[in-house]
N, C-alpha and C positions, 0 to 999 in steps of 0.2 A: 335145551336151556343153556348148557356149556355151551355151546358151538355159538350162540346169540350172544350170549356176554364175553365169549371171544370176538366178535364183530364187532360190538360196539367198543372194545378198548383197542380195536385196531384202528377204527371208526376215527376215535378219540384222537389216540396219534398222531395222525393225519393229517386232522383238523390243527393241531398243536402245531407240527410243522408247520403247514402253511401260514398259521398267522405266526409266527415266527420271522418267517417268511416276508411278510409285505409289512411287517412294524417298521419305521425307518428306527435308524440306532441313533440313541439319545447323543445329544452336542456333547464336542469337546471338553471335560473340566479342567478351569484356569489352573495350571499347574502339573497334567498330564502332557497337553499338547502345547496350550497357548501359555505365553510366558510374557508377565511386565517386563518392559526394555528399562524401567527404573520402577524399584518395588516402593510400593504405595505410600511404605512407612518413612520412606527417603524425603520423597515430595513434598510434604510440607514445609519442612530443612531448606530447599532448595532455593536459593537466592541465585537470579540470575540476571548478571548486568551488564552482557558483552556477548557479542556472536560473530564468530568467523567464520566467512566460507571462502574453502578453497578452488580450484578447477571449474569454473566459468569460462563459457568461451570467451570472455573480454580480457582473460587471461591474468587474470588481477587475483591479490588476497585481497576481497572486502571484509572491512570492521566493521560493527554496528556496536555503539555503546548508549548504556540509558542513562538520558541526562536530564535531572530535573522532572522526573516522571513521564518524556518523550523520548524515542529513539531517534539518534543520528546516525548517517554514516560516515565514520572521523575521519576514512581514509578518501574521501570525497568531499574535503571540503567542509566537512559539521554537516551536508545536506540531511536534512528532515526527509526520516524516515515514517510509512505507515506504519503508527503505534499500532494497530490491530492486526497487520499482517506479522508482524514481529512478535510477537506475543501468540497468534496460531500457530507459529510454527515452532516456539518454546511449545506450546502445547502439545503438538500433535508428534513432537519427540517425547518427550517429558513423561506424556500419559500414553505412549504406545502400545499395544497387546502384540506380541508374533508370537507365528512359528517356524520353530529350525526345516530350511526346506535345502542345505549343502553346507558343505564345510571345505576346507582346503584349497585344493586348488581349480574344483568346481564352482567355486565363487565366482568367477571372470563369466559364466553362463548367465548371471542373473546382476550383469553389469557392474559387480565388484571388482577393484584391482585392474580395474583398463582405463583409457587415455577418459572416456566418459564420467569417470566418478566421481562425486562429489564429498568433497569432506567438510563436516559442520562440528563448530564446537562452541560449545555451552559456556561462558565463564563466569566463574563466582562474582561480588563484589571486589576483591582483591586482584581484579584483571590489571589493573596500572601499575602494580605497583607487586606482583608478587612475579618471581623472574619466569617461573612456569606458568603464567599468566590464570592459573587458577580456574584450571581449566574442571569443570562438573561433569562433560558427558562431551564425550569425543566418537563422532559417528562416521563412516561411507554408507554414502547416497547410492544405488546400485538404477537398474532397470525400473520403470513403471509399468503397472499392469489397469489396466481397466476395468470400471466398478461404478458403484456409487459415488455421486459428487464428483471429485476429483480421480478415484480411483484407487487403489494401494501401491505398495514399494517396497522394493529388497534394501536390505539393511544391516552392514556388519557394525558392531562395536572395535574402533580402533583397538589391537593389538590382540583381541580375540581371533577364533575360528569359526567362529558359526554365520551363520546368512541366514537371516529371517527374515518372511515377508509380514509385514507390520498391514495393522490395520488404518494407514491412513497413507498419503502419497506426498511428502514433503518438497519433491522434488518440486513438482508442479508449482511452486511456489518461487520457484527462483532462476527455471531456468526458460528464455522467452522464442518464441517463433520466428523473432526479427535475427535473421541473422548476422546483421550490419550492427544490431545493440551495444552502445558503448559502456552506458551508463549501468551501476548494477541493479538487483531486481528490490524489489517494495520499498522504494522511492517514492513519497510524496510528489509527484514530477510536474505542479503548479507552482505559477509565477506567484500566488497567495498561500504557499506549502504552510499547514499549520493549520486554516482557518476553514473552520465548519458549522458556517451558521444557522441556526436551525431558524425556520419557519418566523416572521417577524423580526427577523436578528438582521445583520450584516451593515450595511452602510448607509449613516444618518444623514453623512455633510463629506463632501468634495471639494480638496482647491486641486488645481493642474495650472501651476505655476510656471511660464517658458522662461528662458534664456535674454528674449528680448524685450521682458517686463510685460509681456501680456498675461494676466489674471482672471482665469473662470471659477468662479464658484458654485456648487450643487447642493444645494440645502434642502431640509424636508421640514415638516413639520406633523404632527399627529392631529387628526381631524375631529375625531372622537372616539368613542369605544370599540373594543373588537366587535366585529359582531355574532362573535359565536369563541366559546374557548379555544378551539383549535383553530383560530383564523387570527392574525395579526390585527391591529386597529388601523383604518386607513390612513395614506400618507399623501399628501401635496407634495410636491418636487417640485424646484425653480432653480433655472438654471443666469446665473447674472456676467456679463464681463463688460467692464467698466457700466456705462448709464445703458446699456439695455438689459429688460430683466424679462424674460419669458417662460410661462408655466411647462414643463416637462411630460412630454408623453406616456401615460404607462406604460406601454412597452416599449420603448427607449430607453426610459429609464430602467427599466427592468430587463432587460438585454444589454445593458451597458454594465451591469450588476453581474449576472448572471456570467456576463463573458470574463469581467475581472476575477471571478469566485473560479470560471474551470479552464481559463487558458495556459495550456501545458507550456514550460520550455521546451527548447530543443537540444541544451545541454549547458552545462556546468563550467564556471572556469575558480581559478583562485581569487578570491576577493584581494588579495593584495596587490594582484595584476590589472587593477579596474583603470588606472590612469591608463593601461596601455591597450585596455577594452574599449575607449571612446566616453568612458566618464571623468580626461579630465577636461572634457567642456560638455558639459550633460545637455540635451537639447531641452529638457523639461524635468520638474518632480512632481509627481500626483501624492497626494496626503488625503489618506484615507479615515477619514474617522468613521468607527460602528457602533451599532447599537451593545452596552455591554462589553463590549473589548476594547481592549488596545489598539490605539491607532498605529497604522504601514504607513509607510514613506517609501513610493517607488522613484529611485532615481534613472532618468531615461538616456544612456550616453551617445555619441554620434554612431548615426547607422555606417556599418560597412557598406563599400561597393555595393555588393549586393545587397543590401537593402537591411541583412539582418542585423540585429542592434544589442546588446546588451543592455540589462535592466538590474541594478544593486536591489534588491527587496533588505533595508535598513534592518527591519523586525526580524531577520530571520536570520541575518547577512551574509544571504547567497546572493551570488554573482550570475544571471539566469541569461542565455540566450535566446531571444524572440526570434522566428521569421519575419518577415518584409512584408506580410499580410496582417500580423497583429497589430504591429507598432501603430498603427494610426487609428484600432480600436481604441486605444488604450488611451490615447485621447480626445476625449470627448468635445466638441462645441457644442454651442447653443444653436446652430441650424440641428446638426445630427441628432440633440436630447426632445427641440425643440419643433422643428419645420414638417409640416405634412407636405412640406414641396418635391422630400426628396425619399428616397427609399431609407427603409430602418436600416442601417448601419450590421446592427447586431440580431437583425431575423433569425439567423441562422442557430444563435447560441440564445434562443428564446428557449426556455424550458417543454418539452413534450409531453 
């Protein structure tokens, strides 16, 4: 009987080790390993109206300030900034989790402290006007690692020692695969920078006024009810210049639309240099009115040699550089909105 109940507590043992053995060990708790990059109690405090980043390859300090509840980039011009990528990436500093994974001068392994780092800083309301620019959270961008979504990132706090890999990858957000890129990163980079019209929204009535007194007009009109909540109500389109008036192709018009709503520029200049861009004899202005917004005024100035042209967007007042293939989407006639004689103009920028 001894010798049996010594078996079964050796027995026991055993069995204890093993599952011991193959339990996996319970997660991290926040506060042993993983540590807020800004404790939780901070963030709600946090008013943030200004972001700098330094060490881009385009070699520039870019500013982003928020104005009027959208973000610009001041040091380019006031160009309009994607409000929502501006705002993920306050976020994904802001609310970061890490853990310390080097300190000192093992940093530079995990891309802190070399010619690749990127430093970004947070700034309070008081960014204009306070001499330390009122700065909230001063970070290096280090290395990216591979993951979910985007991935994660090493991460020192300026004037700290520690390097933590954060649970989200900020980088990826700023720095681009072009490496000819002048411009800096989450730039609204349309000729219509701003405008995001939802389903039944965007453009009621068209004029594209030239230079030599030639006048088209694009007007619509509403035919009757939606026919379903999520569907817009149908629209007629007529496109008129002087005594001819001809009704509008759906998809003409809706690729003429479509192209105005996503045609990128291809770069930036200073709006007070526009006389010496070719707007001071403009070839054309298109006057956009929409459904629910404010109407644009595109001013169209003489094209360069090559072809490309500069365009004032009034609403916005950037100064936009087109290539020599848009420029003559952007003005529409009455054959192109109108004529099954000729091919759709705007095929290509038909929605998919």
């Amino acid at each position: 009987m001894t010798r049996a109940l010594v078996l079964c507590a050796l027995l026991g043992a055993v069995l204890f080790g093993l599952r011991r053995a193959v339990t996996p060990a319970p997660p991290p708790v926040a506060g042993e390993l993983l540590r807020q990059l800004v404790p939780e109690a901070e963030r709600d405090e946090l008013r943030i109206a200004g972001i700098s980043i330094e060490g881009l390859p385009q070699g520039e300090r870019f500013v982003y300030t928020l104005q009027d509840g959208a973000w610009r980039c001041s040091t380019v011009y006031d160009a309009v900034a994607l409000t929502n990528e501006l705002e993920a990436l306050v976020g994904e500093l802001v609310a970061a989790w890490g853990q310390v994974v080097a300190q000192g001068e093992s940093a530079a392994d995990y891309g802190i402290g070399t010619e690749t780092t990127l430093r970004v800083r947070l700034h309070g309301p008081d960014f204009a006007s306070d001499p330390e620019r009122d700065v909230r959270l001063d970070v290096e961008l280090g290395a990216s690692l591979p993951g979910l979504g985007e991935g994660r990132g090493f991460l020192r706090v300026t004037g700290t020692d520690e390097v933590f890999e954060i649970d989200h990858n900020p980088r990826a957000r700023l720095v681009s695969d072009d490496p000819d890129r002048k411009l800096p990163p989450m730039l609204d980079e349309r000729l219509l920078a701003g405008e995001f019209p939802s389903l039944g929204e965007g453009i009621e009535r068209a004029f594209i006024d030239y230079a030599d007194g030639r006048s088209i007009e694009v007007t619509s009109r509403v035919l009757g009810p939606a026919p379903a909540p999520d569907r817009p109500p149908p629209r007629e389109w007529i496109a008129i210049e002087g005594d001819r008036t001809a009704r509008c192709l759906p998809y003409r018009i809706g690729g003429w639309q479509s192209f105005l709503y996503r045609v990128e520029y291809i770069g930036l200049s200073d709006p007070a240099a526009a006389a010496r861009r070719g707007l001071d004899a403009p070839v054309a202005t298109i006057t956009l009115l929409q459904v629910d917004r404010s109407p644009v005024k595109l001013v169209i100035g003489r094209p360069a040699p090559n072809g490309a042209t500069f365009v004032l967007n009034e609403a916005t007042g950037q100064l936009c550089l087109l290539g020599s293939a848009e420029v003559p989407l952007l003005l529409a006639g009455v054959d192109g909105l109108c004529s099954t004689e000729i091919a759709n103009p705007w095929e290509t920028w038909l929605p998919r």
